[in-house]
Backbone bond lengths (Angstrom), bond angles and torsions (degrees), N, CA, C in turn:
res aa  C-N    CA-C-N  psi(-1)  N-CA   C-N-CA  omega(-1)  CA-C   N-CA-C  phi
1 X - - - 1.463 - - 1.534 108.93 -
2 X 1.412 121.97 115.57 1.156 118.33 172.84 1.545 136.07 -85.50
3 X 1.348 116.46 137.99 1.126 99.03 178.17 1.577 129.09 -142.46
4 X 1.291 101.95 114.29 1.508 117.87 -175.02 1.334 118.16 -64.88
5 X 1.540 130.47 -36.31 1.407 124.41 -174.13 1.133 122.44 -102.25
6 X 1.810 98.26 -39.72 1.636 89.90 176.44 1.221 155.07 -56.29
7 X 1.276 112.21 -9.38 1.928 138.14 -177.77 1.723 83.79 -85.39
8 X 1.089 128.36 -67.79 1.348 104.81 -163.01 1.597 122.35 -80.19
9 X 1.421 96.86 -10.00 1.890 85.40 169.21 1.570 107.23 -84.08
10 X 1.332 123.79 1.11 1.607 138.79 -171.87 1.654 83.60 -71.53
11 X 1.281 100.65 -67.64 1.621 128.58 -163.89 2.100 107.41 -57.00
12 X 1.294 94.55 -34.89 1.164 88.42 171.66 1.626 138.32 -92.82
13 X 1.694 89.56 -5.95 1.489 108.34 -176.16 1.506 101.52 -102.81
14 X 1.441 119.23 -9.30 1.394 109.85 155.24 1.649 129.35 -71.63
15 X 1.366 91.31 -33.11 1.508 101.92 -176.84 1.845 115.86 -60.11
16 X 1.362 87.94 -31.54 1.561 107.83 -171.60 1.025 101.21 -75.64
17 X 1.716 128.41 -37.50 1.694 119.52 -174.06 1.575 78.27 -68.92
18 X 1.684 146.87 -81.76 1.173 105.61 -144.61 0.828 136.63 -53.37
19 X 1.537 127.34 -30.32 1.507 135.79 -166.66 1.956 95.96 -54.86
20 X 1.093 121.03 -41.93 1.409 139.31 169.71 1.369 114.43 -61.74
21 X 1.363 128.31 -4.27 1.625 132.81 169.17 1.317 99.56 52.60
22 X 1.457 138.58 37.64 1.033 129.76 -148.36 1.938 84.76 -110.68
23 X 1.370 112.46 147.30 1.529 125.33 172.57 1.587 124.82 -111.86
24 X 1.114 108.39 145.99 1.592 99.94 -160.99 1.765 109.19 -115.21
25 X 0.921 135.17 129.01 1.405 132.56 -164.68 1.830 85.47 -116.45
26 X 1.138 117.25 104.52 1.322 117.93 162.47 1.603 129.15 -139.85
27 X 1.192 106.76 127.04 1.382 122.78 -167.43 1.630 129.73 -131.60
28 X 1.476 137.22 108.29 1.321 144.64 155.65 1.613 94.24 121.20
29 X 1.601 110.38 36.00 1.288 107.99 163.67 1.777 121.12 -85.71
30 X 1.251 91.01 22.26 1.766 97.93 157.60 1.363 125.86 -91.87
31 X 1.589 91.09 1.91 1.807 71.73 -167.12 2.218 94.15 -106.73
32 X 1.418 115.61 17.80 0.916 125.86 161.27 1.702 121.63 -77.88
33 X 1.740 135.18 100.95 0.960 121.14 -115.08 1.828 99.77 -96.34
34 X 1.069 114.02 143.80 1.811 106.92 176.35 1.406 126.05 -41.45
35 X 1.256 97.09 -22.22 1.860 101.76 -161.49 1.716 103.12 -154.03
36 X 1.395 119.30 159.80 1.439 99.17 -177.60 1.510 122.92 96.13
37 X 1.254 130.74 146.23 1.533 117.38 147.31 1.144 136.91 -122.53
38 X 1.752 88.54 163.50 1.588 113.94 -176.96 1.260 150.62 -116.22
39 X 1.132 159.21 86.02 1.230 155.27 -142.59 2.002 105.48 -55.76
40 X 0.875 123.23 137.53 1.282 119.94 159.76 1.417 126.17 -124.21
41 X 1.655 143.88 94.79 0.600 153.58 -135.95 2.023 119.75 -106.12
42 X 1.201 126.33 50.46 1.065 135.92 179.72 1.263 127.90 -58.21
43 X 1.866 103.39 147.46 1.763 107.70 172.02 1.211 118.72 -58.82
44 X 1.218 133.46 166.09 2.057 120.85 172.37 1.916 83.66 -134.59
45 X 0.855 90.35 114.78 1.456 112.36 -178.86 1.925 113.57 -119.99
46 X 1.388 102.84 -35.36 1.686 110.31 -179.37 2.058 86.75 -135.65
47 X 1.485 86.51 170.24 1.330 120.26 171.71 1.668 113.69 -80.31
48 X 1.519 124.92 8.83 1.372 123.11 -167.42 1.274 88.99 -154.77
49 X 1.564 118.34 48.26 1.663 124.11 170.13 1.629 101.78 -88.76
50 X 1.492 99.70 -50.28 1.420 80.75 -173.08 1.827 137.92 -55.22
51 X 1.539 98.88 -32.07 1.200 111.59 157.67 1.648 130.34 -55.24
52 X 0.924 111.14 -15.27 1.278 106.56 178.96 1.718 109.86 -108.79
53 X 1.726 108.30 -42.25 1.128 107.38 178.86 1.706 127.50 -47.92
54 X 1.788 94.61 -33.07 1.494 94.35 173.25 1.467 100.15 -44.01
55 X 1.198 139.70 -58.84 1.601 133.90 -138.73 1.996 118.06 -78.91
56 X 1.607 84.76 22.63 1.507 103.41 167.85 0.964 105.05 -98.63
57 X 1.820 144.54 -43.20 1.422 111.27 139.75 1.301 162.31 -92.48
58 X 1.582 88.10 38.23 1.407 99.84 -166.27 1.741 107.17 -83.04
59 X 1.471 135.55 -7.99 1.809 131.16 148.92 1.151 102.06 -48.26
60 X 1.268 125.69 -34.47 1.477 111.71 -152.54 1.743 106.95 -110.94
61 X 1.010 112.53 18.42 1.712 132.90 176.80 1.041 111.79 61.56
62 X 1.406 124.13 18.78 1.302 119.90 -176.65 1.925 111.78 -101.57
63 X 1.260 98.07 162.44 1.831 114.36 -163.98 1.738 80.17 -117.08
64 X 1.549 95.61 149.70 1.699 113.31 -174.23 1.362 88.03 -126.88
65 X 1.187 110.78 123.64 1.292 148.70 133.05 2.108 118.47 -35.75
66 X 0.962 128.33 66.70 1.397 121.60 -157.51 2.030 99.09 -87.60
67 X 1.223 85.14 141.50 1.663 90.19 161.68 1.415 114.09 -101.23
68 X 1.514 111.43 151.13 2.059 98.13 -158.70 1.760 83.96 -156.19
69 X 1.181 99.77 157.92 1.586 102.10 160.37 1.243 126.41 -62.88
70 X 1.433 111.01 143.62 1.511 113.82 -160.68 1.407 110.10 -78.01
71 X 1.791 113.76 -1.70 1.613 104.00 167.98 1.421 127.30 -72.61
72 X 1.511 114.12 -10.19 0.970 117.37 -137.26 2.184 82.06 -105.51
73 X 1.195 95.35 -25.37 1.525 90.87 173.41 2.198 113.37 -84.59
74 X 1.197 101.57 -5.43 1.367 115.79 172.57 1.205 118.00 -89.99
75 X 1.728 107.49 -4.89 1.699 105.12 165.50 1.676 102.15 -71.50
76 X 1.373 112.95 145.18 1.704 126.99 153.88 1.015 126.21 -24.93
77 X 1.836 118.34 -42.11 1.319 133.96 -162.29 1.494 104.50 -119.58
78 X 1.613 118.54 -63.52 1.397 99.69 -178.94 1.719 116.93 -83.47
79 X 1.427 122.68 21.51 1.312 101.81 179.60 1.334 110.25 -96.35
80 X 1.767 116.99 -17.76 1.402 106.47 161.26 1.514 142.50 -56.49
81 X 1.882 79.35 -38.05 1.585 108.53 165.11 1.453 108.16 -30.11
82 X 1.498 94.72 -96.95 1.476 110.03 -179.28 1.598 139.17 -35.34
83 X 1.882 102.82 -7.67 1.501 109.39 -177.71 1.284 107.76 -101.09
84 X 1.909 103.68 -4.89 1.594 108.05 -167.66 1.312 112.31 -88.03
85 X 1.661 87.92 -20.38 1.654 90.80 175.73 1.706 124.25 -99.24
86 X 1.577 110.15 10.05 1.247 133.48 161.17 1.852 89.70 74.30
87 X 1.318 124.55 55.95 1.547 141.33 148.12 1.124 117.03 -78.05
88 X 1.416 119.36 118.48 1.832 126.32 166.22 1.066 118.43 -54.46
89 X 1.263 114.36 157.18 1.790 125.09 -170.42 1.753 84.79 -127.08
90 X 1.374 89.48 119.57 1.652 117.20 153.63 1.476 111.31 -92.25
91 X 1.487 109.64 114.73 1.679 99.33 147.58 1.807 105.92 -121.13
92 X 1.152 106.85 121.10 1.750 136.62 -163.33 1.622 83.83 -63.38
93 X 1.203 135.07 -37.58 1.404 115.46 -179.72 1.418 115.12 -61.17
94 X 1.369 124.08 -26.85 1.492 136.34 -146.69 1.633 113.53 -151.69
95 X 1.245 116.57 33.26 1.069 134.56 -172.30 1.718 125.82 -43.30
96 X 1.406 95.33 -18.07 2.399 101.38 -172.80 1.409 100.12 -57.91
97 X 1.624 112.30 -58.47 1.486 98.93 -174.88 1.541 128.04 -59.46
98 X 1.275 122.04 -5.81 1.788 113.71 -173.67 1.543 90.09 -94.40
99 X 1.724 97.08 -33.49 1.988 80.75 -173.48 1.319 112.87 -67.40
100 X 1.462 138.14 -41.27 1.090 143.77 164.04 1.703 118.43 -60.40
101 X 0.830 149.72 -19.67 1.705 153.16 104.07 1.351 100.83 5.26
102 X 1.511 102.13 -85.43 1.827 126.42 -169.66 1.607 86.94 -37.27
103 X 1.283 111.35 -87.82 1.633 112.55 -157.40 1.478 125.74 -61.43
104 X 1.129 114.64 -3.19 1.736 137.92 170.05 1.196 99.36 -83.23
105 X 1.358 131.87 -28.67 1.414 138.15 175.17 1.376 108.45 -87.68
106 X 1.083 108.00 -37.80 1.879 96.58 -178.07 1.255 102.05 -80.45
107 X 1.447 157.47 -62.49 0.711 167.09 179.82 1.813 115.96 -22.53
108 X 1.877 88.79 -47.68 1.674 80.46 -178.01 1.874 101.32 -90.39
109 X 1.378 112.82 42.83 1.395 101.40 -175.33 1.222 130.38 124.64
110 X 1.899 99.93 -60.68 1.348 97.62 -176.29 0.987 141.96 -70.12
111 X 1.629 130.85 179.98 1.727 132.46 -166.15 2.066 85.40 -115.21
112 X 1.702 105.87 114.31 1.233 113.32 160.34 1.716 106.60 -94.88
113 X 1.386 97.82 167.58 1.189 113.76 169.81 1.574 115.19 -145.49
114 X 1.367 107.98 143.72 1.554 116.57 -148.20 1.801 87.57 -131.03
115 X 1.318 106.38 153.64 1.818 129.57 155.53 1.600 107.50 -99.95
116 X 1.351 141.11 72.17 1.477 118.58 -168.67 1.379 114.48 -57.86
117 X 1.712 124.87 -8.31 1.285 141.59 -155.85 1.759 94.11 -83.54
118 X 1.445 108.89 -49.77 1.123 127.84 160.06 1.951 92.64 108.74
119 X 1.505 101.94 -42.85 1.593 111.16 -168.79 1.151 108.47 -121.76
120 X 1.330 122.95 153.13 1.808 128.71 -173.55 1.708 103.87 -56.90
121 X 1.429 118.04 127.53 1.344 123.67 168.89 1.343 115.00 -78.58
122 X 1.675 124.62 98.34 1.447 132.07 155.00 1.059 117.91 -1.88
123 X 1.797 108.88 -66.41 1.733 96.94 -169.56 1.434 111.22 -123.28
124 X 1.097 97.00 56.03 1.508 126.54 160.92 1.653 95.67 54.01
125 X 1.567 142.40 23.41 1.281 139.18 173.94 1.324 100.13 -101.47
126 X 1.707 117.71 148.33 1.427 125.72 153.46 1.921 117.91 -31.48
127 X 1.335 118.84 92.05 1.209 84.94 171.52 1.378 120.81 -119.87
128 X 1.186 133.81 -146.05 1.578 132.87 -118.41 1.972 84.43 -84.66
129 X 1.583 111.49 121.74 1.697 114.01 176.07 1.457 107.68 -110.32
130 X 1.293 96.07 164.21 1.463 116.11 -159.16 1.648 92.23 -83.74
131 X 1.604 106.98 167.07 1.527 111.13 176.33 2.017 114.29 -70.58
132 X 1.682 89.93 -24.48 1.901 84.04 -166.46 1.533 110.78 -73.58
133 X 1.091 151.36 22.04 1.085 138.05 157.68 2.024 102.38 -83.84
134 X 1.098 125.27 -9.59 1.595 123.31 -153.87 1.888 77.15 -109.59
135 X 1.634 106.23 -50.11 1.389 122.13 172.10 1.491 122.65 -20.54
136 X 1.863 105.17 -73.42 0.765 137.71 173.66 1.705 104.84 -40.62
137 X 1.370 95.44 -101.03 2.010 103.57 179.22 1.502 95.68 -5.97
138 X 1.430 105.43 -87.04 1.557 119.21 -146.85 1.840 101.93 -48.19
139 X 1.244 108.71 -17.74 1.760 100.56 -159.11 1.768 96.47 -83.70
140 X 1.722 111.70 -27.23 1.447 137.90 -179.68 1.522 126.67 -81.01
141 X 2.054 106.23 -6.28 1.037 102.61 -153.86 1.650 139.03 26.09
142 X 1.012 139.04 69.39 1.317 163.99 -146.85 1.290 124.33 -152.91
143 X 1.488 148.64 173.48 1.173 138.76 174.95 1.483 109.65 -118.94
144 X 1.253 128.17 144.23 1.060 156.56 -165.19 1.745 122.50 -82.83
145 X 0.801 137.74 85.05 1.678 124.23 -125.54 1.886 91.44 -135.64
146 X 1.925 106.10 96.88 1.744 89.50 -177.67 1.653 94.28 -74.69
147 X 1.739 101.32 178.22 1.488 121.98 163.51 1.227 98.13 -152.43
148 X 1.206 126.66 174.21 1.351 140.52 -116.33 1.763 86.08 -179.38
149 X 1.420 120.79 122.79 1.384 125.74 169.00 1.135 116.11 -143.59
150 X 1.458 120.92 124.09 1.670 124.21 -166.43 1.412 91.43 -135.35
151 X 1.610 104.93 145.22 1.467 126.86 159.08 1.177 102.22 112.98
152 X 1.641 134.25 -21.46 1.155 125.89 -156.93 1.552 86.04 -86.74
153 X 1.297 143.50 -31.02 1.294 127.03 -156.09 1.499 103.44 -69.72
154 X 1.831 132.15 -17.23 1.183 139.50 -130.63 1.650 67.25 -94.63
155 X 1.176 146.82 -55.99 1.615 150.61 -140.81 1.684 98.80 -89.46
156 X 1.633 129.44 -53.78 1.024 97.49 173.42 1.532 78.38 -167.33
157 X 1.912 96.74 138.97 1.544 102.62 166.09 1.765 96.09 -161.23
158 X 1.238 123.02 -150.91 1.197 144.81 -171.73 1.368 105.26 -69.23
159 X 1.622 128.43 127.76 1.547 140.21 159.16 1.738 106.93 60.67
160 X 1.670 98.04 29.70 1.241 94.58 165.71 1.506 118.72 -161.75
161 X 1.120 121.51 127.67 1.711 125.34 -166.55 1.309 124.25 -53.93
162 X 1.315 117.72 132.11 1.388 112.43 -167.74 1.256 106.02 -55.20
163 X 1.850 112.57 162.70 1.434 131.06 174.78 1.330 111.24 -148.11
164 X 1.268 110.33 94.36 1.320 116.73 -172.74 2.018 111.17 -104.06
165 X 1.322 106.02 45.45 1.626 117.68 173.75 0.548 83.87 -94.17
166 X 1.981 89.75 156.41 1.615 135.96 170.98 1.502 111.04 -50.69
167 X 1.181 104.76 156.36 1.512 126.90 140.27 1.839 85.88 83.21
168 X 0.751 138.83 50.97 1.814 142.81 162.90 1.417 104.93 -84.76
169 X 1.220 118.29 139.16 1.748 135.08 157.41 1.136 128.34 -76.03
170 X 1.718 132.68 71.04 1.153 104.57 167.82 1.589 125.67 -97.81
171 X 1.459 96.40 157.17 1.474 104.37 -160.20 1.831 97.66 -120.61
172 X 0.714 87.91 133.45 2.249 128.72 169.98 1.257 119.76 -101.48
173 X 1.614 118.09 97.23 1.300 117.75 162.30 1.285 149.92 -140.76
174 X 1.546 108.78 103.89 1.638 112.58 -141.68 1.384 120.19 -98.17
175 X 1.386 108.49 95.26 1.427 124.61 179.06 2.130 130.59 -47.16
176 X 0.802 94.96 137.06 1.459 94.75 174.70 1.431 125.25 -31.47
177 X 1.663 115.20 134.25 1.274 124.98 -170.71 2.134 105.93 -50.86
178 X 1.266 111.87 123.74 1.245 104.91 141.08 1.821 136.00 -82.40
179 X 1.219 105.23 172.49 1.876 85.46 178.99 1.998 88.64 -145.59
180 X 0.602 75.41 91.59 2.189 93.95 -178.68 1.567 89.98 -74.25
181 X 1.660 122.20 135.91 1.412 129.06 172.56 1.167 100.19 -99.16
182 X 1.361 135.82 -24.97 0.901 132.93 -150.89 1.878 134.78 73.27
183 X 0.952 103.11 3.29 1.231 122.75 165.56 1.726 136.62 -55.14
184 X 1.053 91.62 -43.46 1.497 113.75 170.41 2.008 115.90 -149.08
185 X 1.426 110.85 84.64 1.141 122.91 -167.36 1.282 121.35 -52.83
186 X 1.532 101.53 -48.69 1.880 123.17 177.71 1.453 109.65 -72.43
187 X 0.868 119.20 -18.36 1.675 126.82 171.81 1.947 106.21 -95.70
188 X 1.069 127.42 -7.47 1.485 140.76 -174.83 1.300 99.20 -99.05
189 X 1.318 107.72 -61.11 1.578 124.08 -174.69 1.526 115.83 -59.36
190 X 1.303 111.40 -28.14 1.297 128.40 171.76 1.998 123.28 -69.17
191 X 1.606 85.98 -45.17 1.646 95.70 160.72 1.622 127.42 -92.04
192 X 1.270 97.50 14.28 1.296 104.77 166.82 1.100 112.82 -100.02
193 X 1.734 126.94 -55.49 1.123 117.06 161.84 1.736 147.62 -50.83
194 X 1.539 103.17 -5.66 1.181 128.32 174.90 1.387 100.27 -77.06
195 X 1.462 125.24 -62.40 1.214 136.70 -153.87 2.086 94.42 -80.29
196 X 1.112 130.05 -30.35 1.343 120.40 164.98 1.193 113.03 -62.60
197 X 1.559 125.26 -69.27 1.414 137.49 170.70 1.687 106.97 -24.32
198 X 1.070 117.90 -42.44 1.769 123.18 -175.34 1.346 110.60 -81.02
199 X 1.260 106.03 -34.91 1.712 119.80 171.52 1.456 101.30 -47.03
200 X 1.476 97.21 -78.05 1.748 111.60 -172.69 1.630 111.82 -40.60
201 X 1.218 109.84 -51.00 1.590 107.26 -158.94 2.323 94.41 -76.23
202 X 0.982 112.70 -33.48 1.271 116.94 168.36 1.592 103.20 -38.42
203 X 1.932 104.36 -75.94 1.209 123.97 -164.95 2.181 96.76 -40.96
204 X 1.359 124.78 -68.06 0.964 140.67 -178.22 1.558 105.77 -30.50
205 X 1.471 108.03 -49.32 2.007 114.64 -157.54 1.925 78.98 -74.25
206 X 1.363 128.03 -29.85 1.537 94.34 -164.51 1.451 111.33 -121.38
207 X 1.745 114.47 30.40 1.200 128.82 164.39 1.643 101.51 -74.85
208 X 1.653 90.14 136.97 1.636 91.72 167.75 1.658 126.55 -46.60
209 X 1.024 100.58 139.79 1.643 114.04 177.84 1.287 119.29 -44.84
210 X 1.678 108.50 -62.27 1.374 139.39 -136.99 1.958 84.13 -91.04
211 X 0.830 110.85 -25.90 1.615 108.67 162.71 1.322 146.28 -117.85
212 X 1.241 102.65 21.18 1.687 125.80 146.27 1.776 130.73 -144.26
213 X 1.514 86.08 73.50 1.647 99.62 -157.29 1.680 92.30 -75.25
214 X 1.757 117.03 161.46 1.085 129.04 -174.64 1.270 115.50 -43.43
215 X 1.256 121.49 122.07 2.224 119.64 171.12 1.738 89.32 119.49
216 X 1.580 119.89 -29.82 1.351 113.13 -161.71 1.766 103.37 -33.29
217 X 1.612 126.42 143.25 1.057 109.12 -165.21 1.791 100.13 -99.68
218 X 1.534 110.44 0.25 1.439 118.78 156.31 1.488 117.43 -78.63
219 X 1.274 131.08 -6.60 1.348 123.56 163.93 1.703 111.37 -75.09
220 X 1.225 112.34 163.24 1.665 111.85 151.14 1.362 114.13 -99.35
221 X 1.384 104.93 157.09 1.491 137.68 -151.15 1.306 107.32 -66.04
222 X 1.395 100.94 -15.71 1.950 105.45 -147.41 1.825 90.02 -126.11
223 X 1.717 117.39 21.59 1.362 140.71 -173.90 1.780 86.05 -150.42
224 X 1.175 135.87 23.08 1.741 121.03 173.26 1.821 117.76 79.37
225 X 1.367 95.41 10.62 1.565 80.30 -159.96 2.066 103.55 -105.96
226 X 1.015 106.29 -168.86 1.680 123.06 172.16 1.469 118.64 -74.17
227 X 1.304 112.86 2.16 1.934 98.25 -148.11 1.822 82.35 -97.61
228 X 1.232 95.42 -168.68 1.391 98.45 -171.77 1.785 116.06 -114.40
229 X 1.100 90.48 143.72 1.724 84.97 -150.15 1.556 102.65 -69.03
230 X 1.376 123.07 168.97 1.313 111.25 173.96 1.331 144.94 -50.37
231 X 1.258 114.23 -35.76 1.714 122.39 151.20 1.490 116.11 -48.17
232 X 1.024 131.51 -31.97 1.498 150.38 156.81 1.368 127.73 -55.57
233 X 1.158 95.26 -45.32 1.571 109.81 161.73 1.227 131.69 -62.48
234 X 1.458 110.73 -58.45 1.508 141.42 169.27 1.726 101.83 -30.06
235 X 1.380 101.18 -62.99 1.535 117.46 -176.55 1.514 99.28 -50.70
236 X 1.517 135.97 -66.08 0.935 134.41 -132.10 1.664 97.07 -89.80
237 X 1.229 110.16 -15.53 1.468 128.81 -165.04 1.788 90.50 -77.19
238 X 1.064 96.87 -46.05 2.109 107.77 -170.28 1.672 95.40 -84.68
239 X 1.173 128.76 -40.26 1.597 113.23 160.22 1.125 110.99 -29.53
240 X 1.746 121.60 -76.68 1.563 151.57 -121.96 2.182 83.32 -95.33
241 X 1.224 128.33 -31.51 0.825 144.60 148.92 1.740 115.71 -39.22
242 X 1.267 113.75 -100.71 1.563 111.29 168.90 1.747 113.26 -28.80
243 X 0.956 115.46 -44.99 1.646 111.85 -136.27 1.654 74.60 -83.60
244 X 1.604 134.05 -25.75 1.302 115.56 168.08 1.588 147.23 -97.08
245 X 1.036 85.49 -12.53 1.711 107.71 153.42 1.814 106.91 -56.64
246 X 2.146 100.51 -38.23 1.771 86.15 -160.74 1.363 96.25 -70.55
247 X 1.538 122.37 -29.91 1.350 124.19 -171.33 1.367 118.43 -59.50
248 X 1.390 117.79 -37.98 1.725 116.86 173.21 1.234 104.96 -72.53
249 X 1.249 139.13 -50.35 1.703 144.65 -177.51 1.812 96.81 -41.09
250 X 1.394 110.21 -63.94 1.738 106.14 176.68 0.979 124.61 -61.97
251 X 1.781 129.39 -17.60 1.243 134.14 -167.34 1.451 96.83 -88.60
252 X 1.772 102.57 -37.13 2.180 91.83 -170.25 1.715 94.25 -63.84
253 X 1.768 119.37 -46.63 1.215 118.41 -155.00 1.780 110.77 -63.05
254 X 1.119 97.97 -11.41 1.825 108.57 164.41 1.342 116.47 -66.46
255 X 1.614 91.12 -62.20 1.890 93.91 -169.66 1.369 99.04 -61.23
């Protein structure tokens, strides 16, 4: 698989974390494998996960393959983007072809990377994931690999204005291979989400202090912080839900 763009938007999105003084706390990116593929299975906490999450295999020279919503390849500008860098298109209505994409991709090699959350988590906790990431692996034979990504939500995510200042921590932390048979998905899916959830609260205990002091409204609640706990979320998630359904319902009754 060739690739013409992706090394230099790598190259250019490094340059940009420095210009951003930004520091990187990253740890157990060995167990992301040299050769071969892998599923990588990340929190979505901000809108600029995927960008960063790639750089869990970037020790190990490997380029991630991301699965993303399929609007986002229907933009003008980034959907070329995203095909140049050979990224799957999810559309959540119609989901067989990205999973079969995904595992046509692991298979010949490559390292994908998945959101099992699918949508940005409110209060910054693992919450409730779908079976196809456990799906996926097992159908690819491959290993199953959580990570854990903090700080990116502090720059830009859900019900809160971007902040794109210096000197931010983001932190990378890539947990031990799972190997899902596929046998029992909801019981897979279950130790997957365990093993993210442990990631995160890890990632959290060895984020700097001095920049997520108690109330931070990027911490979770049930870690001292402001955000809104998952029952809280849930709600706001089924708001943010309605209020866009009402918007397409008025938009057809226009056209």
């Amino acid at each position: 698989m060739r690739d013409i763009t992706y090394p230099p938007i790598i190259l250019t999105a490094k340059t940009v974390f420095r210009l951003l003084g930004q520091r990187f706390q990253m740890s157990g990116t060995e167990h992301v494998p040299t050769s071969g593929g892998a599923l990588l299975a990340c929190n979505h906490v901000g809108y600029l996960d995927f960008i960063y999450g790639g750089l869990a295999a970037n020790p190990s020279g490997r380029l991630v393959r991301f699965m993303a919503k399929k609007e986002i390849f229907d933009h003008p500008v980034g959907g070329p983007v995203m095909r140049s860098m050979h990224h799957i298109a999810v559309d959540r209505g119609e989901g067989l072809a990205s999973y079969h994409s995904a595992v046509d991709h692991l298979r010949a090699g490559e390292v994908v990377g998945i959101f099992p959350e699918a949508t940005i988590s409110r209060s910054f906790e693992v919450k409730e994931i779908k079976t196809g990431a456990v799906r996926i692996a097992a159908a690819a034979s491959v290993p199953l690999i959580p990570v854990a990504l903090w700080g990116t939500q502090r720059m830009l995510t859900k019900d809160h204005p971007k902040d794109f200042s210096r000197g931010k921590t983001i932190a990378i932390r890539v947990g031990e291979p799972l190997h899902p048979t596929g046998e029992d998905p909801v019981a897979e899916t279950a130790q997957l989400h365990a093993a993210m959830s442990a990631l995160v609260d890890e990632t959290i205990a060895g984020y700097p202090a001095d920049e997520q002091p108690p109330g931070s409204w990027w911490l979770p609640a049930r870690h001292g912080g402001s955000a809104p706990t998952p029952e809280e979320a849930l709600r706001l998630d089924a708001e943010e839900k309605r209020e866009r359904a009402a918007r397409r319902a008025a938009k057809r009754a226009q056209g």
